[in-house]
C-alpha positions as CSV (number, residue, x, y, z in Angstrom):
1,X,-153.9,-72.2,-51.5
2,X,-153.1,-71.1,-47.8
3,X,-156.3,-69.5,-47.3
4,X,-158.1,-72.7,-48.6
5,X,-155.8,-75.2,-46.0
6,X,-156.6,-72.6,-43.3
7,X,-160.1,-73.4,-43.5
8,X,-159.4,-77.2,-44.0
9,X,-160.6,-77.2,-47.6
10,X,-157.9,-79.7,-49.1
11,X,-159.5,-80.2,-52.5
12,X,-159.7,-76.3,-53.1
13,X,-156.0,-75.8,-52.0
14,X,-155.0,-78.7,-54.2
15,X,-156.9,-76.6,-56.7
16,X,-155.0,-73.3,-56.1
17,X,-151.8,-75.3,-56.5
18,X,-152.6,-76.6,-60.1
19,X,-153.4,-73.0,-61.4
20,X,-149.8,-72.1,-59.3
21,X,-147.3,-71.0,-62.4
22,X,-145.3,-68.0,-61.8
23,X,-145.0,-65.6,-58.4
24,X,-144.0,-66.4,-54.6
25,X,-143.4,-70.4,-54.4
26,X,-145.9,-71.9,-51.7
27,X,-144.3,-72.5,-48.1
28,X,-142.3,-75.5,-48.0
29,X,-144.4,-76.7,-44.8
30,X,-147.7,-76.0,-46.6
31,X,-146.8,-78.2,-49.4
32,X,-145.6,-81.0,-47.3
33,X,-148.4,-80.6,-45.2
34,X,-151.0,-80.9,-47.8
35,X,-149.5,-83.5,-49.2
36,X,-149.5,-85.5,-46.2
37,X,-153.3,-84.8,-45.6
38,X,-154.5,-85.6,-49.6
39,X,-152.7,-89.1,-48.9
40,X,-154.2,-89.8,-45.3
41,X,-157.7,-88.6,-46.8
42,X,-156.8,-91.4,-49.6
43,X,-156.2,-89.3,-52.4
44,X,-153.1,-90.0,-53.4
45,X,-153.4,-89.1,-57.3
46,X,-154.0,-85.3,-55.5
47,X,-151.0,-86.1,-52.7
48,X,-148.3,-86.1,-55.7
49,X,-148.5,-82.8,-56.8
50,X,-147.4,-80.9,-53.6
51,X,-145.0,-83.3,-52.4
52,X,-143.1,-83.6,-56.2
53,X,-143.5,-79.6,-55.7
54,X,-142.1,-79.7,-52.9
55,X,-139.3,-81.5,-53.8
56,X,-138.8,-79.4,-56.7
57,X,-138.9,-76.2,-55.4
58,X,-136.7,-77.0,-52.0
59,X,-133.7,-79.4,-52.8
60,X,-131.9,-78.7,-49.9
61,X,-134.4,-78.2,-46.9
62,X,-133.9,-80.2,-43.9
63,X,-137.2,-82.1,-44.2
64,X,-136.4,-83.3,-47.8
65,X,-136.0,-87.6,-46.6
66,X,-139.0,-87.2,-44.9
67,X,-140.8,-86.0,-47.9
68,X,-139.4,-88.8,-49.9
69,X,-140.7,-91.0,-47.9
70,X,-144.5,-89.5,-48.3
71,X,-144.3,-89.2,-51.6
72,X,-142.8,-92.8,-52.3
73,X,-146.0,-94.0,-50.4
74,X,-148.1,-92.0,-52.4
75,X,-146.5,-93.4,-55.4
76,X,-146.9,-96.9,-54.1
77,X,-150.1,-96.3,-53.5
78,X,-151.0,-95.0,-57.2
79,X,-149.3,-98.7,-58.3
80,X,-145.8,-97.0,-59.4
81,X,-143.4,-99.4,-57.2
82,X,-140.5,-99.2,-58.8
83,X,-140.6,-95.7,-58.4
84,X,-141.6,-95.8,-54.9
85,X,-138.6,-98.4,-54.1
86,X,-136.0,-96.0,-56.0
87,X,-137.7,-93.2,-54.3
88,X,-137.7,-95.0,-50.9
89,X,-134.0,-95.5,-51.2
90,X,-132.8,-91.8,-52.0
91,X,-135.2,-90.8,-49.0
92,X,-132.8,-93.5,-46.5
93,X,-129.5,-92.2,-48.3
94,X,-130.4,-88.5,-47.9
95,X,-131.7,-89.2,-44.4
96,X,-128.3,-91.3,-43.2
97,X,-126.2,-88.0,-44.5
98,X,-128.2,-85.3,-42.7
99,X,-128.3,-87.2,-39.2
């Protein structure tokens, strides 16, 4: 997945990610990252997988709220508002607590 965001091949490291199942979890930074670049490319059904990754695998990093935030766009953008609004609002509370 790295070597495939390195060269700016999102749809292959999105790729990678799917077949990830067991050994070293991806970088936080990478998964947020990707994320972040499948939704501004307008692929948002391919944006949820890191970000809800992300989110899995890291429930205490510092960059957490901001993630929310990505992926409760992402979700809003994939139709799932109710979702996105619930997200939206754990991404303010957890933001409000860390600053």
């Amino acid at each position: 997945m790295l070597r495939a965001m390195e060269t700016g091949e999102l749809l292959d490291a999105h790729a990678a990610l799917r077949r990830y199942e067991e050994g070293p979890p991806p970088p936080p930074n990478a998964l947020w990252r990707l994320g972040r670049r499948l939704a501004e490319s307008n692929q948002p059904r391919r944006a949820r997988l890191p970000l809800e990754l992300f989110l899995e695998l890291y429930p205490r990093h510092e960059d957490r709220a901001e993630v929310m935030q990505d992926l409760a766009h992402t979700l809003n953008a994939l139709g799932k508002r109710r979702k996105a609004v619930s997200l939206a609002e754990q991404a303010k509370r957890a933001a409000s607590t860390t600053a």
